[in-house]
C-alpha positions as MATLAB code, in Angstrom:
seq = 'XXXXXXXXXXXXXXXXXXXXXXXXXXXXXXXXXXXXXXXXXXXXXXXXXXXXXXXXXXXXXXXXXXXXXXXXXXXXXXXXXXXXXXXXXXXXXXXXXXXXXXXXXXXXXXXXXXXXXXXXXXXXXXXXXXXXXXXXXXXXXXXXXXXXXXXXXXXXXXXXXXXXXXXXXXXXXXXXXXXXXXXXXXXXXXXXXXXXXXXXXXXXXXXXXXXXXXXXXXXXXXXXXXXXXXXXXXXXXXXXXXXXXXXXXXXXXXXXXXXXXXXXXXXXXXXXXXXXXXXXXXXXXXXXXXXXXXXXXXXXXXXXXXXXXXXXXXXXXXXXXXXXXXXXXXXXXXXXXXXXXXXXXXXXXXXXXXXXXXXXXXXXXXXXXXXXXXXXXXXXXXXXXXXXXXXXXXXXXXXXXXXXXXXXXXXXXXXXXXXXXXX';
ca = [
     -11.719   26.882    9.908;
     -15.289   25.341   10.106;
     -17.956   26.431    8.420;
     -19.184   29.651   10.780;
     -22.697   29.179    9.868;
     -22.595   24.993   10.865;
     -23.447   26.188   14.438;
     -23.063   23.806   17.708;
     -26.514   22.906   17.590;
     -26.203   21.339   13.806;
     -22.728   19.761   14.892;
     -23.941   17.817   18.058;
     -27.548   17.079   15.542;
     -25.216   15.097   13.020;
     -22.892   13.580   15.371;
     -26.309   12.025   17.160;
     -27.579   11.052   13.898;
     -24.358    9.053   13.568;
     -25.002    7.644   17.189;
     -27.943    6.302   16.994;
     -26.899    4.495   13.348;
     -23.827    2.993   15.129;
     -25.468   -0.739   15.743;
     -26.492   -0.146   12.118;
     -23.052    1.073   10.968;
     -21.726   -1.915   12.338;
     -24.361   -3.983   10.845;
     -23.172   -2.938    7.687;
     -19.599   -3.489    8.004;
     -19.674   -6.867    8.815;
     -22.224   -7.579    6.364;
     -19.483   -6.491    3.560;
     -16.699   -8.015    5.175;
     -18.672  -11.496    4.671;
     -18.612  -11.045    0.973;
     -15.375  -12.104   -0.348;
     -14.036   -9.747   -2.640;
     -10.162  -10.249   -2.920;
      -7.820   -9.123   -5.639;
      -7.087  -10.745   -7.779;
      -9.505  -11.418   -9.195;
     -11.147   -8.340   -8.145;
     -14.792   -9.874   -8.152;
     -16.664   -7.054   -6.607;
     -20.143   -7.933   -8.376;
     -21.774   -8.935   -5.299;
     -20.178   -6.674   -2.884;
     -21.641   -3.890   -5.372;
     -25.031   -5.477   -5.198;
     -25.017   -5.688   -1.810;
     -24.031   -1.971   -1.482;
     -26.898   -0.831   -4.059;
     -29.097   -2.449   -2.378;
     -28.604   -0.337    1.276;
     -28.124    2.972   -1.401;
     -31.539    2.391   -3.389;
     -33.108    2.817    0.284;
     -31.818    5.737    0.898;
     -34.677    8.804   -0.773;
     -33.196   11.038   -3.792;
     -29.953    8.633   -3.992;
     -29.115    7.916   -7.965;
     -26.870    4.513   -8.189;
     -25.569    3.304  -11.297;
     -23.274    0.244  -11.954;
     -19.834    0.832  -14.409;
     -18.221   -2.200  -15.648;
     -14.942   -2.184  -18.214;
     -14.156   -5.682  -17.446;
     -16.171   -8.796  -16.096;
     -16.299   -9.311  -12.795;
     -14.875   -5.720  -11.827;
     -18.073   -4.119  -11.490;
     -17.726   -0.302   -9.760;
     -20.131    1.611   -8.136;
     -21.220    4.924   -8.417;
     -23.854    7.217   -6.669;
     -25.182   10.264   -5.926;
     -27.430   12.540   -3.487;
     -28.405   16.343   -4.727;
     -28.789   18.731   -1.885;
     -31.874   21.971   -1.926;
     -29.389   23.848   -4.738;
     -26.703   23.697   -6.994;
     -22.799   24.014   -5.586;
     -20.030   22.049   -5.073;
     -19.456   18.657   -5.587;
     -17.868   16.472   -2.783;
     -16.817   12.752   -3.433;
     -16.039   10.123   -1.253;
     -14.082    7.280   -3.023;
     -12.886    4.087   -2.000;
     -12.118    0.581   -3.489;
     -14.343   -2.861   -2.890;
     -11.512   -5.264   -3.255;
      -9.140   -6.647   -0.680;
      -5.466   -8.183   -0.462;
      -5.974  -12.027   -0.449;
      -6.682  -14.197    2.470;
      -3.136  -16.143    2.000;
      -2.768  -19.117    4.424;
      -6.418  -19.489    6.429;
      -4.558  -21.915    9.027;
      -2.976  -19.133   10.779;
      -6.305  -17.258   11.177;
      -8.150  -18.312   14.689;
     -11.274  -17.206   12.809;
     -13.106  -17.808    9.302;
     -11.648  -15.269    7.298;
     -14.910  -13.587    5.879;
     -16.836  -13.735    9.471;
     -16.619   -9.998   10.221;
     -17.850  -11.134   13.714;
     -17.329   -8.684   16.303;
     -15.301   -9.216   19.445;
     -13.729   -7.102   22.159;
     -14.753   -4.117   20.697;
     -13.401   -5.388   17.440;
     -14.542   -6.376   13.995;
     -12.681   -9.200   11.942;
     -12.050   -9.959    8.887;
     -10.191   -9.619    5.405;
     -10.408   -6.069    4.428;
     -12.285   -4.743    7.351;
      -9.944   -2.203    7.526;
      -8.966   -1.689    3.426;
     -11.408   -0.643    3.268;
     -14.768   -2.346    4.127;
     -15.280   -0.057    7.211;
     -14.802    3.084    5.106;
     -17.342    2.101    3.214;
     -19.330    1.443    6.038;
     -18.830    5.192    7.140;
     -19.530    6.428    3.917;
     -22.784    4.818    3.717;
     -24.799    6.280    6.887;
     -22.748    9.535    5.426;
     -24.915    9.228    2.685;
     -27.847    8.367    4.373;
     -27.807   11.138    7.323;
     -27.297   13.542    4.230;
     -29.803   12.334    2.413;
     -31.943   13.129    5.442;
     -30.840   16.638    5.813;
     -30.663   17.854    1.950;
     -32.359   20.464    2.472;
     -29.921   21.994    4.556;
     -27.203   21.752    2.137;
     -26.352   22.854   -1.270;
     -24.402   21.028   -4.070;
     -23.884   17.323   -4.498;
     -22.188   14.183   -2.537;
     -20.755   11.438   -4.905;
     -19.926    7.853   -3.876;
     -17.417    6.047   -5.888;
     -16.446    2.826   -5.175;
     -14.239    0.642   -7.087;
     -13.317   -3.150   -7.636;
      -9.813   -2.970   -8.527;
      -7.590   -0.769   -6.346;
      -5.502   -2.794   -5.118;
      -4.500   -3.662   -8.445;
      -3.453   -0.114   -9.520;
      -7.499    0.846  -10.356;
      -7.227    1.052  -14.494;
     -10.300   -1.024  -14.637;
     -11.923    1.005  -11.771;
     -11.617    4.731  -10.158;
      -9.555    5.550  -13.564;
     -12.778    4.515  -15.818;
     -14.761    6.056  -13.619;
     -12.873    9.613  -13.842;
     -12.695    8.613  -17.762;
     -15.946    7.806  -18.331;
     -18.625    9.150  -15.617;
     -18.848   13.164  -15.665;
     -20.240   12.858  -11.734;
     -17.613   10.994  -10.587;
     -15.194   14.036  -10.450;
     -16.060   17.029   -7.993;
     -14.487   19.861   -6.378;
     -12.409   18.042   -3.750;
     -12.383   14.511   -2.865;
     -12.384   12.443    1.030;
     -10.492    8.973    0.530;
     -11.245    6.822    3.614;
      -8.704    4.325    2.558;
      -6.767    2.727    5.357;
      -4.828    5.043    7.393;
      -5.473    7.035   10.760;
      -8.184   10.229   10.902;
      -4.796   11.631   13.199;
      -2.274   11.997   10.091;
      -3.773   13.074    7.124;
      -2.551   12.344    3.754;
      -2.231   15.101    0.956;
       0.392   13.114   -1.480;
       1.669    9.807   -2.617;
       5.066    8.760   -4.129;
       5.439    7.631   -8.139;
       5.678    4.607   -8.900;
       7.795    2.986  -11.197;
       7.564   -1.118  -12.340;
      10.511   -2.242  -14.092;
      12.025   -5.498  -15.595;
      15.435   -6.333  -15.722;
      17.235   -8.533  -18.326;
      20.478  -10.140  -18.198;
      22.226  -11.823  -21.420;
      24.885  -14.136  -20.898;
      27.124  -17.158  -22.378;
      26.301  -20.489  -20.881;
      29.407  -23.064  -20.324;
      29.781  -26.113  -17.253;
      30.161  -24.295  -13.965;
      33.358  -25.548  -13.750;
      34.827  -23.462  -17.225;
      34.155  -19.918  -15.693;
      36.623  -18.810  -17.777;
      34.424  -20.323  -21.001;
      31.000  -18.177  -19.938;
      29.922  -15.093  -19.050;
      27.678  -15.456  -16.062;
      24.134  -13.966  -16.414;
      23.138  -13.912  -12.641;
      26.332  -12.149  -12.311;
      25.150   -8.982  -14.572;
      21.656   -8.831  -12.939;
      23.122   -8.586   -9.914;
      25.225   -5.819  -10.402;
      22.437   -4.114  -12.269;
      20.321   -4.358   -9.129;
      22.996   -3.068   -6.657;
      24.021   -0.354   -8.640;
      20.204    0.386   -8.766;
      19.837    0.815   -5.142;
      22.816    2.532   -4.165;
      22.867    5.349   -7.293;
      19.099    5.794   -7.584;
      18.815    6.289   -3.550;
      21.499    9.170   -4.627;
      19.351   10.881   -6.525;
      18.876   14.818   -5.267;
      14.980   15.974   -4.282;
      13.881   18.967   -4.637;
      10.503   19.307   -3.415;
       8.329   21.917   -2.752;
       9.539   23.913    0.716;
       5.877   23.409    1.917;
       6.130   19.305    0.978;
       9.288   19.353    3.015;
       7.811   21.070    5.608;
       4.951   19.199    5.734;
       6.927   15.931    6.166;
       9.352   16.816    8.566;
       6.727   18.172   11.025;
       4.592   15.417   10.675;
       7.234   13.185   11.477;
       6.928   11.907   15.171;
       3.480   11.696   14.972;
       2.779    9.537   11.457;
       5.850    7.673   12.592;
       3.957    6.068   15.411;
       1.720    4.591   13.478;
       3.792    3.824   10.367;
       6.810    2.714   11.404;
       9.974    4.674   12.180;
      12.109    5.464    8.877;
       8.876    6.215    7.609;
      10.515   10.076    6.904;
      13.477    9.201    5.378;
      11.710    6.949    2.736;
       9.265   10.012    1.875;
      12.232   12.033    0.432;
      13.995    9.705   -1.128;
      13.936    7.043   -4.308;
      13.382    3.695   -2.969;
      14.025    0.291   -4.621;
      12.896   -3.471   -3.970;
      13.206   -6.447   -6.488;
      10.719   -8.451   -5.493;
      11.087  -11.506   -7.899;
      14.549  -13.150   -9.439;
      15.073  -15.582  -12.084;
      17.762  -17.175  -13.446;
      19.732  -20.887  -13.889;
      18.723  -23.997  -14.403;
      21.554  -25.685  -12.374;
      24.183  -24.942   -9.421;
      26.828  -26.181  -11.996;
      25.806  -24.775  -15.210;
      27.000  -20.394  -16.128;
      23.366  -19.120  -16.943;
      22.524  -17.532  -20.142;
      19.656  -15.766  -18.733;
      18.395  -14.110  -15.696;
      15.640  -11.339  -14.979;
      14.328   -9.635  -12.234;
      11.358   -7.549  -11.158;
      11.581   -4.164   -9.180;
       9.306   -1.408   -7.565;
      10.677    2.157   -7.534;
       9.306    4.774   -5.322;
       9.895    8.379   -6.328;
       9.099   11.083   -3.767;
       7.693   14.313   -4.777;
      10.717   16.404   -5.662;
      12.204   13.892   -8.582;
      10.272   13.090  -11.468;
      10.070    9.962  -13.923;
      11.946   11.214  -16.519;
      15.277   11.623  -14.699;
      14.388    8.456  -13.136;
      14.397    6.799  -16.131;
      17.103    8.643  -17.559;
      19.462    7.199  -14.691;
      18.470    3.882  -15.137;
      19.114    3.987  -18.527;
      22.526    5.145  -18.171;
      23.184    2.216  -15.169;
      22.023   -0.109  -17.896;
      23.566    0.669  -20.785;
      27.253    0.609  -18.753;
      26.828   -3.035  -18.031;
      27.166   -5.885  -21.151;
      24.426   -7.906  -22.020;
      21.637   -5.956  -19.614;
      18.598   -4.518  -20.562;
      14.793   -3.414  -18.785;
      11.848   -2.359  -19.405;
       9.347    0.053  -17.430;
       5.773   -1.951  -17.371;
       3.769    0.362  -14.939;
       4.484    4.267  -13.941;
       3.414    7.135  -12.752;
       4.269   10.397  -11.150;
       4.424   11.594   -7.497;
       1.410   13.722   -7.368;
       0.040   15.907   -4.056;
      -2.814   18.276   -3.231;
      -2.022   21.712   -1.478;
      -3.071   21.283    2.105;
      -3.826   25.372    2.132;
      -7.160   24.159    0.438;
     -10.280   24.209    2.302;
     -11.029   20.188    2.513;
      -7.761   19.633    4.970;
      -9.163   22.302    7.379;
     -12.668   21.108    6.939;
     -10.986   17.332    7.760;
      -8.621   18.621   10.426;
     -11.188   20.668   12.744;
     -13.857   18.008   12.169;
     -11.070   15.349   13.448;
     -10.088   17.425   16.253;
     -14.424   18.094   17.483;
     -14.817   14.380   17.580;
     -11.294   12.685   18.728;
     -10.163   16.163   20.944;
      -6.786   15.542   18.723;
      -4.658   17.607   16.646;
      -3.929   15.987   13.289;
      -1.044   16.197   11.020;
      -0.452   16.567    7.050;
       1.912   13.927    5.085;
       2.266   11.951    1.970;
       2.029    8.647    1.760;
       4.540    5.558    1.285;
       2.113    3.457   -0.729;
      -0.198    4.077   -3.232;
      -3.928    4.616   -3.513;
      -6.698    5.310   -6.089;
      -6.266    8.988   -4.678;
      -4.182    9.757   -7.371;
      -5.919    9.143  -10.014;
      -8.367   12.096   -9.156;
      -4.990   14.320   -8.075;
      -3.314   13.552  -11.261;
      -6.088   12.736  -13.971;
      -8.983   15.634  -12.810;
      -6.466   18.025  -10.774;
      -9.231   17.272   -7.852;
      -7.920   18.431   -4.115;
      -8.048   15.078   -2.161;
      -7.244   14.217    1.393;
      -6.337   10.709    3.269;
      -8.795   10.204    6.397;
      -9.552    6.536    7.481;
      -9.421    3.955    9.918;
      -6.427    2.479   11.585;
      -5.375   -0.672   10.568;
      -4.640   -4.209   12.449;
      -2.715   -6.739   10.885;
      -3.805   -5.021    7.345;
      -2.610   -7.710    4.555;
      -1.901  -10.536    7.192;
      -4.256  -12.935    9.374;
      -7.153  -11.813   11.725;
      -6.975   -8.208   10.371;
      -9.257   -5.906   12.172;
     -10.483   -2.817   13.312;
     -11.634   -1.114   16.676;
     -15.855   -0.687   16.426;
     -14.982    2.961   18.550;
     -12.963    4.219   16.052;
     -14.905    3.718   13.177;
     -18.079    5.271   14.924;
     -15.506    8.058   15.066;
     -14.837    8.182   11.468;
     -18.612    8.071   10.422;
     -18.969   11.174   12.655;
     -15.965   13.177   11.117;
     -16.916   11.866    7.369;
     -20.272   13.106    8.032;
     -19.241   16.578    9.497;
     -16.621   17.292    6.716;
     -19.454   16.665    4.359;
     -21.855   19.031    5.973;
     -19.617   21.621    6.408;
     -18.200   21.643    2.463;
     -21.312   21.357    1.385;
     -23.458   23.277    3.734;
     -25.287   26.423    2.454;
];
């Protein structure tokens, strides 16, 4: 429930605060959507000093800049309230997808000009207006410290989007601060379905050996193409077999969820939470219709739900491999399905905060895709919940988000923080 002692009074105080910061929230947004900062190649060195810049305004707020890489630079900072007690962090990620084809945008790409009630732009929604919320967060805390106990931790990194090694990872690795006692991602989503989980991921190559001859000679070769292929079917069909078993409370989670989150992520959306998925997104092999290849290779993503782990993953691939001549693979990229109980007190914080400003119930799930969330579920053990802004056209052209909604989410980010960390 909310914090009993965060009375009316203090509620409708913050949400005002918010209010009257909206043309600057705004402001802000489209300032950082006008710095290009796609992935790759994950240059975030300006969209960090840009950020600093609005932080080192802000009284008592410690920045610091974190760099394993040129030009990934990551961003991390930090307000102290009257005493010590928990620490609350809000991450989120400075890069974007990439622009892709500008003629089928009907505006610049990087204008974040407002229209309609709308901003525009690449990444306005992953995650540029997140980060707009969490900065007047920071700065309407910063205003009331005395009021509230503990610290609030910004970290903001420049390679998400690119699995986050170089950024939220370091961060956890390297900065003591940016780790807390439970973590608010405002990456790309909807403040109505909140996210407590992700699936694993698994990368994996696939290599066929064969015996090259004219096209015309099939009985003289043995067809590459022909061995990847039934590597990759045999892939989908017996991996997608594979029996869950996750936690009742996962399942539970999930399956009442379902209507709702499937509104706004597509329908299916269930089914693919509780089961291993496959896609080969890239294919080689040949160098001519009427030639037998020697070669061929392909690329896959695996999604494993909470319930299966890597290790029997793997171990099934293996033995779909080894049954079929002249095929091999190697995993380049993996890790596990990892979730956060939603019994802890950051999902009702989120939930009743959602519900004061929207007037809507929310609902727990995992999420399809991944996000830097994990890295502070599996590296630091760190309870973390999903609440962000919904997206438009995220990853294609003219992506945007609604200005109304992302007033909202300044309001509920700054609530949840006052009431975790509130004395």
């Amino acid at each position: 429930m909310v914090n009993k002692n965060m009375n009316e009074d203090v509620k409708n105080n913050l949400v005002e605060k918010v209010s009257k910061n909206k043309e600057q929230l705004v402001d802000l947004c489209s300032r950082l959507v006008q710095i290009p900062s796609e992935s790759p190649e994950s240059d975030t060195r300006e969209i960090a000093a840009e950020i600093a810049d609005v932080l080192e305004k802000i009284d008592g707020v410690e920045v610091s800049f974190h760099t394993l890489e040129d030009p990934i630079t990551n961003i991390v900072a930090r307000v102290k309230g009257s005493a010590p007690g928990k620490r609350l962090i809000l991450n989120g990620h400075l890069d974007t997808y990439p622009v892709g084809d500008e003629s089928l945008w009907t505006a610049e790409p990087f204008s974040g000009h407002e229209k309609d009630g709308r901003i525009y732009g690449r990444g306005v929604s992953d995650m540029k207006g997140g980060i707009a919320s969490y900065l007047v967060t920071f700065m309407i805390m910063a205003e009331m410290k005395d009021s509230w106990s503990g610290e609030l931790v910004l970290t903001l990194a420049g390679d998400e989007e690119t699995m986050g090694v170089k950024g939220t990872k370091y961060l956890l690795d390297t900065v003591p601060h940016a780790t807390g006692d439970a973590m608010i991602s405002g990456d790309v989503g909807t403040a109505k379905v909140l996210r407590f989980g992700e699936k694993g991921l698994m990368w994996i190559e696939l290599n066929a050996i064969g015996k090259a001859s004219h096209g015309a000679h099939v009985h003289k070769g043995e067809n590459a193409i022909d061995r990847l292929v039934e590597g990759i079917d045999r892939l989908n069909k017996e991996l997608g077999s594979l029996k869950v078993h996750a936690p009742k409370e996962v399942t539970q989670a999930i399956e009442a969820s379902s209507e709702v989150s499937e509104e706004y992520s597509g329908k299916g959306e269930t089914d693919v939470l509780q089961q291993v998925t496959v896609n080969f997104g890239v294919i080689e092999g040949g160098v001519s219709p009427n030639l037998i290849p020697a070669k061929a290779s392909a690329k896959g993503d695996i999604r494993v739900p909470i319930g299966v782990e890597i290790e029997e993953v793997d171990q099934k691939i293996k033995e779909i491999v080894d049954s079929i001549e002249g095929l091999s693979y190697n995993i380049f990229r993996q890790y596990e399905p990892n979730w956060s109980d939603i019994n802890h007190e950051i999902f009702s914080y989120t939930a009743d905060n959602v519900k004061y400003i929207t007037g809507e119930e929310t609902v727990n799930t995992v999420r399809v895709g991944a996000s830097d969330a994990r890295h502070y579920r599996i590296s630091k053990n760190v309870p973390t919940v999903n609440c962000g802004l919904n997206p438009y056209n995220l990853g294609g052209p003219n992506e945007y988000i609604e200005i109304e909604k992302l007033i909202d989410l300044a309001k509920i980010h700054t609530l949840i923080a006052f009431d975790y960390l509130s004395k």
